[in-house]
C-alpha positions in Angstrom: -4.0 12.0 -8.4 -5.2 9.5 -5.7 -5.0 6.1 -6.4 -6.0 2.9 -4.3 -2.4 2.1 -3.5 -0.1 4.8 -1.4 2.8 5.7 -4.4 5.3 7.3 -1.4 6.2 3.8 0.3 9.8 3.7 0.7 9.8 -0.2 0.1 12.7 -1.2 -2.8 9.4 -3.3 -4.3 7.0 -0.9 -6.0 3.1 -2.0 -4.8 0.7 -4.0 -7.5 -1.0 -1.8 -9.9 -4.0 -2.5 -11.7 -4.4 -0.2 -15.1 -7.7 -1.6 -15.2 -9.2 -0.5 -11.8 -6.9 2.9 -12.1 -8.6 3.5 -15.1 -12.2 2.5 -13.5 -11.2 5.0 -11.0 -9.8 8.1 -12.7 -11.0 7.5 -16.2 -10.1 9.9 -19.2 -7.1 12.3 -16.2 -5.3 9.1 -18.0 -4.3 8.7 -21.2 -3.9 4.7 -22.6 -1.2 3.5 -24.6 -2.5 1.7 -27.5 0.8 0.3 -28.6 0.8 -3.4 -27.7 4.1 -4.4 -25.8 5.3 -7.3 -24.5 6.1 -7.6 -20.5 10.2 -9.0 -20.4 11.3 -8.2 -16.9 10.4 -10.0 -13.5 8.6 -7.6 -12.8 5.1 -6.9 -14.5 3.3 -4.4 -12.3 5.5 -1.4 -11.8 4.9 2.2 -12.1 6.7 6.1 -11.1 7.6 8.9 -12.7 8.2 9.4 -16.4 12.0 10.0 -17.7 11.9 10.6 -21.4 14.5 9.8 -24.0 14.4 9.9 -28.1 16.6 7.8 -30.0 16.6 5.1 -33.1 19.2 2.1 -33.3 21.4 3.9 -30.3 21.7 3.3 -27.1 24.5 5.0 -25.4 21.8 8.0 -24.1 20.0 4.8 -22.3 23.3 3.5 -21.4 23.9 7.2 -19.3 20.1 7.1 -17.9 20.6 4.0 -16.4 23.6 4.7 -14.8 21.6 7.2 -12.9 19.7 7.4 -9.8 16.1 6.3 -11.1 14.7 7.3 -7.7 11.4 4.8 -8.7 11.1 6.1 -12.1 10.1 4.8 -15.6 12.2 5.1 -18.4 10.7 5.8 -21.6 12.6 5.4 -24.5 11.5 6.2 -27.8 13.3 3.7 -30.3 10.9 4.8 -33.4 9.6 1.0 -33.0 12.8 -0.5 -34.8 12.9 -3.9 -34.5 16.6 -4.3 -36.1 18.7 -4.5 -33.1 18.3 -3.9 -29.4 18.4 -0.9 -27.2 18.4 -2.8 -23.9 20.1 -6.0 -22.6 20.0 -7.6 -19.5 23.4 -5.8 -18.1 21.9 -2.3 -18.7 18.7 -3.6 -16.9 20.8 -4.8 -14.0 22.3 -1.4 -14.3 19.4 0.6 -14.0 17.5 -2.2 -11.3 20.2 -1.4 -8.7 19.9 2.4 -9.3 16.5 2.5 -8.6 14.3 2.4 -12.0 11.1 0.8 -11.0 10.7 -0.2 -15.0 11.7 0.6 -18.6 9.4 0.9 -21.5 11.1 0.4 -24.8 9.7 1.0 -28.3 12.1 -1.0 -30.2 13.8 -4.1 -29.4 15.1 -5.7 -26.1 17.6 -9.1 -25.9 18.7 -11.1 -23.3 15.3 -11.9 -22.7 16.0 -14.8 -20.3 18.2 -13.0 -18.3 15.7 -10.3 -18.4 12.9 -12.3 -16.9 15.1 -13.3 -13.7 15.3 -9.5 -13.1 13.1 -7.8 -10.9 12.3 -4.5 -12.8 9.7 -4.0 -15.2 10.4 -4.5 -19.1 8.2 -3.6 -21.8 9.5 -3.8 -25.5 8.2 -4.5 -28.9 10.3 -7.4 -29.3 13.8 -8.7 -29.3 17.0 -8.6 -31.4 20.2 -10.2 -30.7 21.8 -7.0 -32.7 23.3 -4.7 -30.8 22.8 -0.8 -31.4 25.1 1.6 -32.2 26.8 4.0 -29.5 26.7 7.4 -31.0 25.1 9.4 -28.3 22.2 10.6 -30.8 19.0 11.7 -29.9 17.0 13.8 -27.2 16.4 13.5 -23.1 13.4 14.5 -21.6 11.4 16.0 -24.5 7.8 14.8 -24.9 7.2 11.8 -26.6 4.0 10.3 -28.4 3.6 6.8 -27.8 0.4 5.5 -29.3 -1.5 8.0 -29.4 -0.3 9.3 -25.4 2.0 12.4 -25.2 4.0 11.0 -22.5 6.0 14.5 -20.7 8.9 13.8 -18.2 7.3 13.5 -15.3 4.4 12.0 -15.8 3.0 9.4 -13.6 3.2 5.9 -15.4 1.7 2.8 -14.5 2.0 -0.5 -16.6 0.7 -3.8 -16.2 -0.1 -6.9 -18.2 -3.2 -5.3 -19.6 -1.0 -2.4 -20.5 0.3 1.1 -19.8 -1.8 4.3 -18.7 0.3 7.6 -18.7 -1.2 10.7 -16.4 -2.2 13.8 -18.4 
């Protein structure tokens, strides 16, 4: 896919993206997210390839994935929207910032939330929780996952702003 902005710059800061003028451009090659999330990291333009993950109320699979080389990616993780206690902090957000993870996207819960706004990597998340989750290792990495009504495959080209998140078919 061509966009207006060159996605192979080497810089540690990923370029602006507008999911309004990508979707101008390339229209229905991208799928929208209608979930409405809310922007918690420094960063609120950031965008890369897709990493997938599947699990409710536990995070030690994120906890791995971060520790990881992100190499510019997005992680997706598929909480089930549960708002009763957090997947991501602002440690595991550090963690995952200095390995490379251009941004997470979390359907669940999120805390630390002032600590996350001071970091620059892209957060999105339903909410927040003080709770911590529980570390069982449950759940799935890099299946496809269906988030509002876009099948989002490992992979896939994500880009997410505040007006929202597009996901390449």
């Amino acid at each position: 896919m061509t966009t207006s902005f060159d996605s192979t710059s080497t810089s540690s800061v990923a370029p602006q993206v507008s999911t309004a003028d990508l979707y101008d451009e390339h229209g229905d090659t991208l799928q929208s997210v209608t979930t409405q999330f809310i922007s918690f990291g420094g960063r609120t333009s950031f965008h890369g390839p897709a990493r997938t993950l599947r699990s409710y109320e536990d995070n030690l699979l994120l906890k791995e994935l971060v520790a990881s080389d992100g190499a510019g990616g997005v992680l997706v993780a598929d909480g089930g929207g549960s708002l009763r206690c957090a997947l991501l902090g602002d440690n595991m957000a550090r963690r995952a910032l200095d390995n490379g993870w251009s941004g997470l996207v979390i359907l669940g819960a999120v805390r630390d939330r002032d600590q996350l706004a001071r970091l620059d990597i892209g957060v999105k998340a339903l909410g927040t929780n003080p709770r911590r989750s529980r570390k069982k290792g449950e759940g799935t990495v890099d299946d496809v996952v269906t988030i509002g009504e876009a099948e989002i495959r490992p992979g896939a080209h994500l880009y997410c702003d505040t007006d929202g998140i597009l996901v390449e078919r």
